[in-house]
Phi, psi and omega in degrees: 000122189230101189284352180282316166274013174271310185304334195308317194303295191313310198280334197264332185271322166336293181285355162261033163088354186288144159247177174232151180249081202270109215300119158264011189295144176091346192278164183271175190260020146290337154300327192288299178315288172328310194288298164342329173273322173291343155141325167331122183236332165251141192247130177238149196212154177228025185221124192276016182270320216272308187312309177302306214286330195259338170273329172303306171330287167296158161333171166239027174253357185284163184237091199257131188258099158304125181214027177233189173282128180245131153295109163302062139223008160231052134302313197301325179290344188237021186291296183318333171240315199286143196314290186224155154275109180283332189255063165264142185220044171185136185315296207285346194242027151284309195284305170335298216263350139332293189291332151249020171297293187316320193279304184285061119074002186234157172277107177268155166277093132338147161204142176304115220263160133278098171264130188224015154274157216269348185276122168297340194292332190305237152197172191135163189218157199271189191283330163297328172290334189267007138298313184285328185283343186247016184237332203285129162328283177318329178286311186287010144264000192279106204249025168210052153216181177206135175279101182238017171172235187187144166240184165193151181236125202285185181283163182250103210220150146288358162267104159325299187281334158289351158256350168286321165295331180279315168308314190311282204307321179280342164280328173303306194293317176294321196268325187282346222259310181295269185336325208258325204227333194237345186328351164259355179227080166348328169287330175294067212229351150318105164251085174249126198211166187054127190237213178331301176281359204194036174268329175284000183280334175269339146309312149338334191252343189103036183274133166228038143197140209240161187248113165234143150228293203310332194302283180318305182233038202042174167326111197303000000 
């Protein structure tokens, strides 16, 4: 846990308007504490067993971000809290986290996952599915999630320029997506791009929210 390099982070991401999203999966939740106590409110986990457990735990001012591929059948455990989901990359597992977004009284917040990396292993749905999931009848009944942006996760390369490219692209597609669909809707204001490695390339691109943990909380 290095807290020099958190404020460093804190202070590099600040002027473009970024917040950070600080991965604590696998971290113990004294690490969580400290950084929280440092002013840090939001966290990101991608294995929802470990996330309930650090929210029953922690604070309740924290703001906790699903942020790996979610099973619709563990919507249900994180409905009742999490802040936003970053990783939708399917209609059916929209329609889930509606239907217990609805049992728990709240409106979740979403973002569309993109895939725009060159690995097929990622996840993500390319612009023609996300043009279809957002025309289709079944996404306008849906009434308790929202759609506030896109995420995307780049290839994982040491070529700068293949990730600049892959950001670029996916802000372009956030900005035509937003014009074409949010144009009325103010929420709709989520770029979350960039991680440990490749973050300062996605601020550059418009990223306003970046996923870091190793920078933070060392090496898994």
């Amino acid at each position: 846990m290095n807290l020099e390099r958190y404020k460093e982070i804190v202070s590099e991401i600040t002027p473009y308007g970024a917040r950070l999203v600080a991965v604590s999966k696998t971290k113990p939740e004294s690490d969580i504490r400290t950084l929280y106590e440092s002013g840090q409110r939001i966290f990101g986990e991608n294995k929802v067993q470990e996330m309930t457990a650090k929210y029953e735990a922690l604070p309740k001012g924290i703001d906790w971000h699903h942020i790996g591929h979610l099973q619709t059948n563990k919507v249900k455990n994180i409905a009742p809290f999490v802040a936003l989901i970053h990783a939708i990359d399917s209609l059916r597992l929209l329609e889930e986290i509606d239907k217990q977004a609805q049992k728990n009284n709240r409106i979740i917040s979403c973002l569309l996952q993109v895939h725009i990396a060159r690995e097929e292993t990622k996840f993500g749905m390319d612009p023609t599915e996300i043009r279809s999931l957002l025309d289709s009848p079944a996404y306008h009944s849906l009434g308790n999630i929202k759609i506030c942006g896109l995420m995307g996760m780049a290839t994982n390369t040491e070529d700068e320029k293949q990730v600049g490219k892959e950001f670029a692209g996916l802000k372009s597609l956030f900005d035509n997506i937003r014009e074409q669909y949010f144009s009325e809707q103010p929420d709709f204001k989520e770029l979350s791009m960039g991680m440990s490695s490749d973050y300062r390339i996605a601020l550059k691109h418009g990223a306003t929210l970046v996923r870091i943990g190793s920078e933070i909380f060392g090496d898994r």
